[in-house]
PDBQT receptor file of N, H, CA, C and O in Angstrom, charges set to zero:
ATOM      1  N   UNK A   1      -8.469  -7.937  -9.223  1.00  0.00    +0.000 N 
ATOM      2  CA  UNK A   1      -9.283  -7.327  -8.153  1.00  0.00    +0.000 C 
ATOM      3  C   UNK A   1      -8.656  -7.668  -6.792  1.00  0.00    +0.000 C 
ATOM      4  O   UNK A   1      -8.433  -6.746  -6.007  1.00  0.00    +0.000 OA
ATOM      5  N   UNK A   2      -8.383  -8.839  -6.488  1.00  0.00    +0.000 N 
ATOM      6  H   UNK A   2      -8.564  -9.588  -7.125  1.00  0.00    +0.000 HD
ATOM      7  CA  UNK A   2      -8.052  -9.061  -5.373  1.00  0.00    +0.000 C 
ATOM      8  C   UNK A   2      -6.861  -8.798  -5.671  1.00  0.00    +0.000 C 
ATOM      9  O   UNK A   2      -6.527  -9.495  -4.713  1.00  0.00    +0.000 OA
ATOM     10  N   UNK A   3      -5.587  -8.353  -6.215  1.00  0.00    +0.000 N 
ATOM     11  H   UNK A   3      -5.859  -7.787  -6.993  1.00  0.00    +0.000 HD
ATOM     12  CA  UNK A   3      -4.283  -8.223  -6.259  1.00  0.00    +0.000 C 
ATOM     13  C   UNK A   3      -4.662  -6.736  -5.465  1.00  0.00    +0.000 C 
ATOM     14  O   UNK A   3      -4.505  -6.627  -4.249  1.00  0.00    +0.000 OA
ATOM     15  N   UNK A   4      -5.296  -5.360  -6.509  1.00  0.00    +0.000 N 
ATOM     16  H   UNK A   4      -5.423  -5.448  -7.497  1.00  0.00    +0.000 HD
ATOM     17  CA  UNK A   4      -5.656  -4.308  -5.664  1.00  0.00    +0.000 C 
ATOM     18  C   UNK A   4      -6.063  -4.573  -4.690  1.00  0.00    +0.000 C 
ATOM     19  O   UNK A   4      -5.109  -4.592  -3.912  1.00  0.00    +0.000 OA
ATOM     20  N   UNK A   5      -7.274  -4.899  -4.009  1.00  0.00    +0.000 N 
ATOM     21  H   UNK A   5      -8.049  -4.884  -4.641  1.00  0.00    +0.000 HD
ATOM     22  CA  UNK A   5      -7.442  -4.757  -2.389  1.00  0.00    +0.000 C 
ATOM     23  C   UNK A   5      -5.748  -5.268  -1.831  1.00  0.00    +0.000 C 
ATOM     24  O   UNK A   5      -5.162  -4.388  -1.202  1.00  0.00    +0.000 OA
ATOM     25  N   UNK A   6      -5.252  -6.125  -1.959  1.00  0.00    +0.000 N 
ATOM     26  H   UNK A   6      -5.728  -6.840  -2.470  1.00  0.00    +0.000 HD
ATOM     27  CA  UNK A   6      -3.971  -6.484  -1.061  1.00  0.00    +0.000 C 
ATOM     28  C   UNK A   6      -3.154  -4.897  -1.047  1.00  0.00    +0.000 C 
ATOM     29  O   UNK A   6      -2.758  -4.185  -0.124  1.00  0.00    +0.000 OA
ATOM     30  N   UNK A   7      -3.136  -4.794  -2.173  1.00  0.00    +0.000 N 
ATOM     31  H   UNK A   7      -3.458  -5.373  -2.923  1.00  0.00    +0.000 HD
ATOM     32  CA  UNK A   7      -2.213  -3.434  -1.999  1.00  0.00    +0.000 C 
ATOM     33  C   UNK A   7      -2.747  -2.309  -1.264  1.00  0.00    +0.000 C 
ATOM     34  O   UNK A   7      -2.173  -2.001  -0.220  1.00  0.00    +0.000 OA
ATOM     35  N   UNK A   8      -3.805  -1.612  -1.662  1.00  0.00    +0.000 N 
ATOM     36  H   UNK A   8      -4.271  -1.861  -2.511  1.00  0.00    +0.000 HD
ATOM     37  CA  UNK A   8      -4.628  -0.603  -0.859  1.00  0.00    +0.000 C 
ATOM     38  C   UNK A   8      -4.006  -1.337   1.010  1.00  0.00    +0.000 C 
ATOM     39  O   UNK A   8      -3.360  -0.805   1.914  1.00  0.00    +0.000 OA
ATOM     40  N   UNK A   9      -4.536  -2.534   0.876  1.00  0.00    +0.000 N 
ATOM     41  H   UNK A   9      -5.060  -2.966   0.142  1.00  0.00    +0.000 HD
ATOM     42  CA  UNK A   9      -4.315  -2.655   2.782  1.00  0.00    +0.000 C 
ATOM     43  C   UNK A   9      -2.809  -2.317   3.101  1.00  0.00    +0.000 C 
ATOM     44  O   UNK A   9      -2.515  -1.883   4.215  1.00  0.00    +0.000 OA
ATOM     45  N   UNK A  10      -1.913  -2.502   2.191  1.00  0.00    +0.000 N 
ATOM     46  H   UNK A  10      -2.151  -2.854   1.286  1.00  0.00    +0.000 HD
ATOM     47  CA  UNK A  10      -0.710  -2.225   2.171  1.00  0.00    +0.000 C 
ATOM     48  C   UNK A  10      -0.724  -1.248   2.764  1.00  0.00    +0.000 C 
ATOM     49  O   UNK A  10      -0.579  -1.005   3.962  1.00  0.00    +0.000 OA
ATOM     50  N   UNK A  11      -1.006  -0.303   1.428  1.00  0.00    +0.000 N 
ATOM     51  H   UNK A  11      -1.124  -0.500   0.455  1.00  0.00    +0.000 HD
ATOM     52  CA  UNK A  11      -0.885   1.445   1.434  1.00  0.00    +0.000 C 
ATOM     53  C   UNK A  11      -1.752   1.758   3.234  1.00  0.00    +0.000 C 
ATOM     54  O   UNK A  11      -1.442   2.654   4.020  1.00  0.00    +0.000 OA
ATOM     55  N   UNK A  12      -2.391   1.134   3.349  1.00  0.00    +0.000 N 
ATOM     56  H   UNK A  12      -2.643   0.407   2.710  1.00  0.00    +0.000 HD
ATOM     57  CA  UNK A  12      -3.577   1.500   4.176  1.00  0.00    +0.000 C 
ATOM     58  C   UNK A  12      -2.250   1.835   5.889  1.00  0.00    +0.000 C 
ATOM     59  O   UNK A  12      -1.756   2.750   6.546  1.00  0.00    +0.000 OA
ATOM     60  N   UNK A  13      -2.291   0.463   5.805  1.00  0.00    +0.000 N 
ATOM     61  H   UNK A  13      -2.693  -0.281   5.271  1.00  0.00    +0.000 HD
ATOM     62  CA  UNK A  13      -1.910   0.199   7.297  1.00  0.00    +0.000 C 
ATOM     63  C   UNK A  13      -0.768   1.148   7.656  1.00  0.00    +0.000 C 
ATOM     64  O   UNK A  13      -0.940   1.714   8.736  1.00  0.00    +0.000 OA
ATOM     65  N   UNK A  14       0.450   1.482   6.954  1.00  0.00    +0.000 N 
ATOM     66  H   UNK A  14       0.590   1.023   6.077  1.00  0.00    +0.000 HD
ATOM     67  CA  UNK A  14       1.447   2.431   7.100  1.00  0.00    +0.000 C 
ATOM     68  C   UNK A  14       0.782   4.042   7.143  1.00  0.00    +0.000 C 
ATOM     69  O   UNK A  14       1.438   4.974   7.610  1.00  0.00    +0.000 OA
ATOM     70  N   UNK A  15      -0.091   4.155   6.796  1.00  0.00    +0.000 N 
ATOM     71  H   UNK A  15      -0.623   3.399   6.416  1.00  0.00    +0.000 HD
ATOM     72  CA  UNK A  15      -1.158   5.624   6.044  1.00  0.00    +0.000 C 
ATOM     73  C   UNK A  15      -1.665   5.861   7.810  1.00  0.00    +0.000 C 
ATOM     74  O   UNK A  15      -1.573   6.927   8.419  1.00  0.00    +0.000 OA
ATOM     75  N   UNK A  16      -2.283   4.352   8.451  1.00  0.00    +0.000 N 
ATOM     76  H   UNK A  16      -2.357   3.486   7.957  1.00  0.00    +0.000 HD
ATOM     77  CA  UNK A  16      -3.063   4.757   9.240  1.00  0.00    +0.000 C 
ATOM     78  C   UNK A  16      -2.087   5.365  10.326  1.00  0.00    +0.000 C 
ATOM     79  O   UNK A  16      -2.324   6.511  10.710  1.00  0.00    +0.000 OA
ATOM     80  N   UNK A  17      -1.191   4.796  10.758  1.00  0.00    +0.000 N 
ATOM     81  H   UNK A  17      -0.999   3.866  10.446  1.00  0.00    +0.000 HD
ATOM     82  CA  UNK A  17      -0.674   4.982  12.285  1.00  0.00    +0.000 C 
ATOM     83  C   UNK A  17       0.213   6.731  11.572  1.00  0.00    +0.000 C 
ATOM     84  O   UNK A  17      -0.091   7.688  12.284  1.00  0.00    +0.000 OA
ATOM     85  N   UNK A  18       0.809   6.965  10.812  1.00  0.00    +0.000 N 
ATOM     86  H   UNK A  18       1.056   6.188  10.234  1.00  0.00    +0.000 HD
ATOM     87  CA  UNK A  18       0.676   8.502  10.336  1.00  0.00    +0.000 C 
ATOM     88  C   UNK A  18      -0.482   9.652  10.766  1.00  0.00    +0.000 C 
ATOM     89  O   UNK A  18      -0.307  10.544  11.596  1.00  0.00    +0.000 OA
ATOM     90  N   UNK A  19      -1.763   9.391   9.957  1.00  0.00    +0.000 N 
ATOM     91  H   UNK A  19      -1.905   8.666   9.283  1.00  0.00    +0.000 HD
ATOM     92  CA  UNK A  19      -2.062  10.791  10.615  1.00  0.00    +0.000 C 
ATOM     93  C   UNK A  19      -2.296  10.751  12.234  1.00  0.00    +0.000 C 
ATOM     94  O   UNK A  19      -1.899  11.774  12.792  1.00  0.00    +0.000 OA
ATOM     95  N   UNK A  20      -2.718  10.018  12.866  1.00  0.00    +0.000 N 
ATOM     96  H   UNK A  20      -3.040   9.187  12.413  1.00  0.00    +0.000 HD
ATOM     97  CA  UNK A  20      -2.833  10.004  14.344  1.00  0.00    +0.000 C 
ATOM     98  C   UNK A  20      -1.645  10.676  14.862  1.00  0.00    +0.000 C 
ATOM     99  O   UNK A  20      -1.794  11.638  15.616  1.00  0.00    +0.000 OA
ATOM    100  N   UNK A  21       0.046  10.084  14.388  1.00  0.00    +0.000 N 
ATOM    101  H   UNK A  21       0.166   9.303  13.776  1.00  0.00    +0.000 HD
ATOM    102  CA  UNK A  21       0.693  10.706  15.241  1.00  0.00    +0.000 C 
ATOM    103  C   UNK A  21       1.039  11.847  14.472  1.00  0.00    +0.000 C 
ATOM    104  O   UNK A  21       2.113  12.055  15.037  1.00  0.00    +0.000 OA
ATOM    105  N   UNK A  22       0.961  12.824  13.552  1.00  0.00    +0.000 N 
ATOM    106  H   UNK A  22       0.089  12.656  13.093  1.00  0.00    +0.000 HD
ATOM    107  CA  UNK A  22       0.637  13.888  12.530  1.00  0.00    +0.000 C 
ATOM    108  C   UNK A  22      -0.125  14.706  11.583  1.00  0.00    +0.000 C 
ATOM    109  O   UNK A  22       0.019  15.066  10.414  1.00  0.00    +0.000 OA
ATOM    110  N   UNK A  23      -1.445  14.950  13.007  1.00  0.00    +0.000 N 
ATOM    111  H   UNK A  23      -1.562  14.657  13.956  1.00  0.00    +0.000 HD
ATOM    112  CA  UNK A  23      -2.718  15.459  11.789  1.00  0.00    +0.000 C 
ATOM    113  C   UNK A  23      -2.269  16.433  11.190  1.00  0.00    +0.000 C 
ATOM    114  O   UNK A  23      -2.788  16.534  10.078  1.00  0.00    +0.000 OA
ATOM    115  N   UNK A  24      -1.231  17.531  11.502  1.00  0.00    +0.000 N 
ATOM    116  H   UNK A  24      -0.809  17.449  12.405  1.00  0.00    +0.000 HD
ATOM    117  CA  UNK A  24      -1.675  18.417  10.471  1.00  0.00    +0.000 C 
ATOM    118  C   UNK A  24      -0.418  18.181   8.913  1.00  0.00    +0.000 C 
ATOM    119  O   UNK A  24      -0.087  18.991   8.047  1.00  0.00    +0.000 OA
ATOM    120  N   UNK A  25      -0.043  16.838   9.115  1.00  0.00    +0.000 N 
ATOM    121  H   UNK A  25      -0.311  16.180   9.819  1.00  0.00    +0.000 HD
ATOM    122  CA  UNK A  25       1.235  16.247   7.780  1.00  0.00    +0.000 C 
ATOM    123  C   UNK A  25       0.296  14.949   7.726  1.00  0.00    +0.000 C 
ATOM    124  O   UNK A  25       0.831  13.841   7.684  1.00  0.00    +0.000 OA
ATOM    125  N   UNK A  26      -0.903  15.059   7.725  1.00  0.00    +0.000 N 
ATOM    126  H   UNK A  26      -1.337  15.959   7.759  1.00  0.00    +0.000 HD
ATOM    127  CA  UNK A  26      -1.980  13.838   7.233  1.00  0.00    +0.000 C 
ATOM    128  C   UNK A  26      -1.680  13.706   5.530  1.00  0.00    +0.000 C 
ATOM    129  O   UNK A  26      -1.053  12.999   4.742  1.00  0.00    +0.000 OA
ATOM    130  N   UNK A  27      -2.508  14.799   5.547  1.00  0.00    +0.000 N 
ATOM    131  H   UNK A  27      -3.018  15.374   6.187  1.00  0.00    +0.000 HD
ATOM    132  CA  UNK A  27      -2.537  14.408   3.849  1.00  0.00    +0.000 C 
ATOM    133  C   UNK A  27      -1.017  14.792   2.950  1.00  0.00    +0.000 C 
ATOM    134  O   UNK A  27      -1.012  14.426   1.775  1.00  0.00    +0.000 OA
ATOM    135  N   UNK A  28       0.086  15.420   3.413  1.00  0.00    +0.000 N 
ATOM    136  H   UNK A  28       0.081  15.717   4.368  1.00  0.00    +0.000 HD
ATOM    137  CA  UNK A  28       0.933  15.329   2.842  1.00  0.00    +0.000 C 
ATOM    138  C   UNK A  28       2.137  13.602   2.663  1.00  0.00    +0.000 C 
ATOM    139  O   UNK A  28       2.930  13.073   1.884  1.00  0.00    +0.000 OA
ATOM    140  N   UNK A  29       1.358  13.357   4.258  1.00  0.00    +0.000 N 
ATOM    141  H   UNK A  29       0.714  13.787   4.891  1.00  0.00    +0.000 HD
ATOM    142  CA  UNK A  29       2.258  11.658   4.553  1.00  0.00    +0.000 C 
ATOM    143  C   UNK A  29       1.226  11.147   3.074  1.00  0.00    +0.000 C 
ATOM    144  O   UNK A  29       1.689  10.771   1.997  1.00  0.00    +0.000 OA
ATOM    145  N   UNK A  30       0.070  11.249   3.353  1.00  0.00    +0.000 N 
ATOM    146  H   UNK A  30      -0.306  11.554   4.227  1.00  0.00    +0.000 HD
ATOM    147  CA  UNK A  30      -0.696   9.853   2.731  1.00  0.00    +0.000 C 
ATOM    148  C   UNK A  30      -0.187   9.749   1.012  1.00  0.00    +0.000 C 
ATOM    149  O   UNK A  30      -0.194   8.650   0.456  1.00  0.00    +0.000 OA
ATOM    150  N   UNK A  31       0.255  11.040   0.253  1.00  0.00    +0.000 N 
ATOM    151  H   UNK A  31       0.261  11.932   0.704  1.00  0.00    +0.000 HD
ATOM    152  CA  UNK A  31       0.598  10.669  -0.685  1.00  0.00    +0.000 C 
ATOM    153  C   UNK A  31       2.026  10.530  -0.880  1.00  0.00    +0.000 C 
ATOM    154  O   UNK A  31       2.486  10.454  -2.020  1.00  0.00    +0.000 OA
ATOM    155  N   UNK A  32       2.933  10.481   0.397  1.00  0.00    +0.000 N 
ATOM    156  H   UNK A  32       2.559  10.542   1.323  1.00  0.00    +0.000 HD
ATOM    157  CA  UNK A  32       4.342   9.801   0.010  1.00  0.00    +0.000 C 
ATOM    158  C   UNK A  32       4.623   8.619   0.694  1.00  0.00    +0.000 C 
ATOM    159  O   UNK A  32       5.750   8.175   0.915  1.00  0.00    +0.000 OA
ATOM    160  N   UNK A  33       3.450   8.077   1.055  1.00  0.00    +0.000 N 
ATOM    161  H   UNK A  33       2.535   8.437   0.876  1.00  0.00    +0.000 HD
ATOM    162  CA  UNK A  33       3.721   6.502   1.168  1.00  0.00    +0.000 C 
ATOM    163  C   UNK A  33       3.356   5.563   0.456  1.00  0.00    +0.000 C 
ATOM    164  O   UNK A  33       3.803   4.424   0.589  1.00  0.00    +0.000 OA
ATOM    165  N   UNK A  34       2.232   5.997  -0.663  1.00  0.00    +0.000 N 
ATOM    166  H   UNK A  34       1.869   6.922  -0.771  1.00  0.00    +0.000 HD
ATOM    167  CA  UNK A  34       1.987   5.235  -1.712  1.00  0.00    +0.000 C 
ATOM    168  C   UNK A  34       2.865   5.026  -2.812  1.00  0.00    +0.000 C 
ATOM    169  O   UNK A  34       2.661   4.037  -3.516  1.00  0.00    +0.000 OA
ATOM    170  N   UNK A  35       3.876   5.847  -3.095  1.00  0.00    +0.000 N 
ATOM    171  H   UNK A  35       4.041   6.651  -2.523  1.00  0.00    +0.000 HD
ATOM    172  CA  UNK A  35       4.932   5.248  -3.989  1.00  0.00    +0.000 C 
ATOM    173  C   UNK A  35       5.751   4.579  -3.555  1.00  0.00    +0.000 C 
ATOM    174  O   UNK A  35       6.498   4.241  -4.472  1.00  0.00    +0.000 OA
ATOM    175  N   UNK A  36       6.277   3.870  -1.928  1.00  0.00    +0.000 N 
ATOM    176  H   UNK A  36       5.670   4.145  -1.183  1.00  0.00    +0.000 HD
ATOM    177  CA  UNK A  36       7.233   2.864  -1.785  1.00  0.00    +0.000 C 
ATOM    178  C   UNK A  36       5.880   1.366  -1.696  1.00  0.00    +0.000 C 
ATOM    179  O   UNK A  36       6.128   0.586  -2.615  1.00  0.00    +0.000 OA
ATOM    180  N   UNK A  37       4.907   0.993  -1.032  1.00  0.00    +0.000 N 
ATOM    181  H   UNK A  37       4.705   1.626  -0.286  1.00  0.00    +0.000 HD
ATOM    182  CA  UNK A  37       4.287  -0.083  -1.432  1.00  0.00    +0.000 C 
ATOM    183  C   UNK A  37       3.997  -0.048  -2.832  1.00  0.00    +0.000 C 
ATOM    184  O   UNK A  37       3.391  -1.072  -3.145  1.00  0.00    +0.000 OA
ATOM    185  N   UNK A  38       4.223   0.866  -3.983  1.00  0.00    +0.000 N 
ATOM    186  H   UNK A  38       4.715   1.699  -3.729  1.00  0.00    +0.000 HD
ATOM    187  CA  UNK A  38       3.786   0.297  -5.322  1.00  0.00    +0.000 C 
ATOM    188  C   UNK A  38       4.986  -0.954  -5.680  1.00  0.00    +0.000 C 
ATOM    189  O   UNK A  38       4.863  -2.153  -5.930  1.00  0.00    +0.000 OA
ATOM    190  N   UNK A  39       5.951  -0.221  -5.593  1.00  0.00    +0.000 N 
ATOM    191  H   UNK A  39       6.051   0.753  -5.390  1.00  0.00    +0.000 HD
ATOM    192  CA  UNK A  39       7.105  -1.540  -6.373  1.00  0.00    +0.000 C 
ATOM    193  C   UNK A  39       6.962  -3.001  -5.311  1.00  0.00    +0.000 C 
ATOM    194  O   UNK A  39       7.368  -4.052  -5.807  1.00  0.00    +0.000 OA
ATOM    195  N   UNK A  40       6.572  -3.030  -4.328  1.00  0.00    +0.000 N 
ATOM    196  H   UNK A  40       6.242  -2.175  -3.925  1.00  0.00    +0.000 HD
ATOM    197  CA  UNK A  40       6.178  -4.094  -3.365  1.00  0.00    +0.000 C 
ATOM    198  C   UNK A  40       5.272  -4.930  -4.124  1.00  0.00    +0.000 C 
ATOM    199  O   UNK A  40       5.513  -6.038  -4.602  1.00  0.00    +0.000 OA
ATOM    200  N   UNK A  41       4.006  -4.142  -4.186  1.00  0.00    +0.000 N 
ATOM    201  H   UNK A  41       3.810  -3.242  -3.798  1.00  0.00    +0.000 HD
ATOM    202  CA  UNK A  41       3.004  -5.426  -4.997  1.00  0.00    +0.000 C 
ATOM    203  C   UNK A  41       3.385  -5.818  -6.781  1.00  0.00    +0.000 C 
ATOM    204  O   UNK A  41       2.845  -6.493  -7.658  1.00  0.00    +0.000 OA
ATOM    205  N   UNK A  42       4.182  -5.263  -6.708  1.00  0.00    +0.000 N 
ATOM    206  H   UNK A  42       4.620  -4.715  -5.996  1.00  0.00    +0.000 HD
ATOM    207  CA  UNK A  42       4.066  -5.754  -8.549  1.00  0.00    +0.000 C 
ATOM    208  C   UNK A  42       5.069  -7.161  -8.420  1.00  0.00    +0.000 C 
ATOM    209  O   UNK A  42       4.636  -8.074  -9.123  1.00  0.00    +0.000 OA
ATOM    210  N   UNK A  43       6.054  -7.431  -7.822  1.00  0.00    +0.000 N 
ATOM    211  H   UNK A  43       6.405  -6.689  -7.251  1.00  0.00    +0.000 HD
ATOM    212  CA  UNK A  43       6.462  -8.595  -7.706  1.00  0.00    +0.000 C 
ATOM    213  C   UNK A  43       5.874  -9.668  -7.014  1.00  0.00    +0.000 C 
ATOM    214  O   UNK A  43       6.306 -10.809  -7.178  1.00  0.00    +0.000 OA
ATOM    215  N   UNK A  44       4.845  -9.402  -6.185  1.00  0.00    +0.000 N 
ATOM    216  H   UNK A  44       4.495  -8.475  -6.052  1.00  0.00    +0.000 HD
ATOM    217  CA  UNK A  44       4.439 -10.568  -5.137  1.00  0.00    +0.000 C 
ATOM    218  C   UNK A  44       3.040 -10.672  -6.014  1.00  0.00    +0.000 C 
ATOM    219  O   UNK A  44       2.279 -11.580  -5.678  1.00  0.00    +0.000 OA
ATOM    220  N   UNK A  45       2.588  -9.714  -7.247  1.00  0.00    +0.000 N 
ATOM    221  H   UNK A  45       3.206  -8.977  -7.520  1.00  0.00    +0.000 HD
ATOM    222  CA  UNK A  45       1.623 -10.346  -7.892  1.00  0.00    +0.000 C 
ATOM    223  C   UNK A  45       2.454 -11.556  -9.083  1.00  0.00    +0.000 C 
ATOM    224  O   UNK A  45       2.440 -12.786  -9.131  1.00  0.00    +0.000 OA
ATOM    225  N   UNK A  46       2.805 -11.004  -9.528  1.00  0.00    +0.000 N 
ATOM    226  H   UNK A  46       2.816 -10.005  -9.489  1.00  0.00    +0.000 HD
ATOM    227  CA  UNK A  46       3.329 -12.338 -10.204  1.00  0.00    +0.000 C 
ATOM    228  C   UNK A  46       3.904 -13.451 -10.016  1.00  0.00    +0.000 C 
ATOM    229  O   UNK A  46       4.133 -14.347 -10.828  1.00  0.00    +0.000 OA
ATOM    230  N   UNK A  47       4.255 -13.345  -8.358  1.00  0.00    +0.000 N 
ATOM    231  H   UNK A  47       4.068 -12.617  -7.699  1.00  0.00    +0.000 HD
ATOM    232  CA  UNK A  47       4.590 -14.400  -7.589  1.00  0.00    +0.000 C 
ATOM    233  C   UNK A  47       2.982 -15.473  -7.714  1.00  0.00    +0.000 C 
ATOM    234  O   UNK A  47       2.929 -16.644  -8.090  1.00  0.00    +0.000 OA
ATOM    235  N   UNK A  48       1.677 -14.473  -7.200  1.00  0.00    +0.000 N 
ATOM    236  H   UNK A  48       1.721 -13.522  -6.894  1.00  0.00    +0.000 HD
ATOM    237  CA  UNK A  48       0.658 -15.176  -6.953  1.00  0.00    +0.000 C 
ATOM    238  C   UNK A  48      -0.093 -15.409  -8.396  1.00  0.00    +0.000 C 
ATOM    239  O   UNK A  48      -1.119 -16.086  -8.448  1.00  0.00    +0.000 OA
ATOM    240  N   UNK A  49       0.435 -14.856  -9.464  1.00  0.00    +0.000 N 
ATOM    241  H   UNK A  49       1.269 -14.306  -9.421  1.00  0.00    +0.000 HD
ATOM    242  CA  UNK A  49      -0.238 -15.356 -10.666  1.00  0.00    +0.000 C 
ATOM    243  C   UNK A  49      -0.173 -16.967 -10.621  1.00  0.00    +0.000 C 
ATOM    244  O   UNK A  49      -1.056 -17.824 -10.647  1.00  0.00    +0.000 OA
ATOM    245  N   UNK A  50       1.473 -17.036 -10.528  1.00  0.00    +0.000 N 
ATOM    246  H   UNK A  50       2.190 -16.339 -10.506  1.00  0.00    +0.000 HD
ATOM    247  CA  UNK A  50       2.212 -18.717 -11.232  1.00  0.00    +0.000 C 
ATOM    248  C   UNK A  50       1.387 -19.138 -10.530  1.00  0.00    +0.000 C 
ATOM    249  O   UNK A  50       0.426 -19.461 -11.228  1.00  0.00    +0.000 OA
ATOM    250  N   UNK A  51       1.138 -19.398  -9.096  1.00  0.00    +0.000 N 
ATOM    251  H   UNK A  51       1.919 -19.135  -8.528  1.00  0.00    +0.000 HD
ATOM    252  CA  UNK A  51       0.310 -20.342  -8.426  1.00  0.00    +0.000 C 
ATOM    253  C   UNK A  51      -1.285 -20.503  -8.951  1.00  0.00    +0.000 C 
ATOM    254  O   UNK A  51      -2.062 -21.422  -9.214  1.00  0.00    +0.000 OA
ATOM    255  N   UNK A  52      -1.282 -19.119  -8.937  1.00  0.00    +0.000 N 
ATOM    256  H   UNK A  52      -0.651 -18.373  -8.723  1.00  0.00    +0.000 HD
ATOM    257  CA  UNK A  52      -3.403 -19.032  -9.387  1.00  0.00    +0.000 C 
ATOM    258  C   UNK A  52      -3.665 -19.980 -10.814  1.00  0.00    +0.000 C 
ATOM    259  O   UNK A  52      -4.489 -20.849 -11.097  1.00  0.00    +0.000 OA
ATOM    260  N   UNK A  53      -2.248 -19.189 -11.728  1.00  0.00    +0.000 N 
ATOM    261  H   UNK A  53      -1.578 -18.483 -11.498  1.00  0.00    +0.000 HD
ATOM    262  CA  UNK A  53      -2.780 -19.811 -12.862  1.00  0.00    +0.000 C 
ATOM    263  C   UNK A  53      -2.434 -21.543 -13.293  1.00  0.00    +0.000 C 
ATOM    264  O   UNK A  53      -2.931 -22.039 -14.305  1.00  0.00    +0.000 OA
TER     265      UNK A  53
């Protein structure tokens, strides 16, 4: 659970400053920035497993 929220804020924060400076490439940005933060969180979760667990 908390691994997702980290990522969403990921996805989030790059998503936000997009449509402001490109409303009408809003929704085309928002779904091609979610495939470069995916490969981002899958290593820094298993970074934070070793520690959690």
């Amino acid at each position: 659970m908390v691994v997702m929220l980290v990522a969403a804020c990921a996805g989030q924060q790059p998503a936000a400053p997009a449509p402001p400076t490109q409303p009408p490439t809003a929704p085309p940005a928002q779904p091609t920035e979610p495939p470069p933060p995916t490969p981002t969180p899958q290593p820094v979760t298993i970074q934070v497993y070793y520690p959690v667990a």
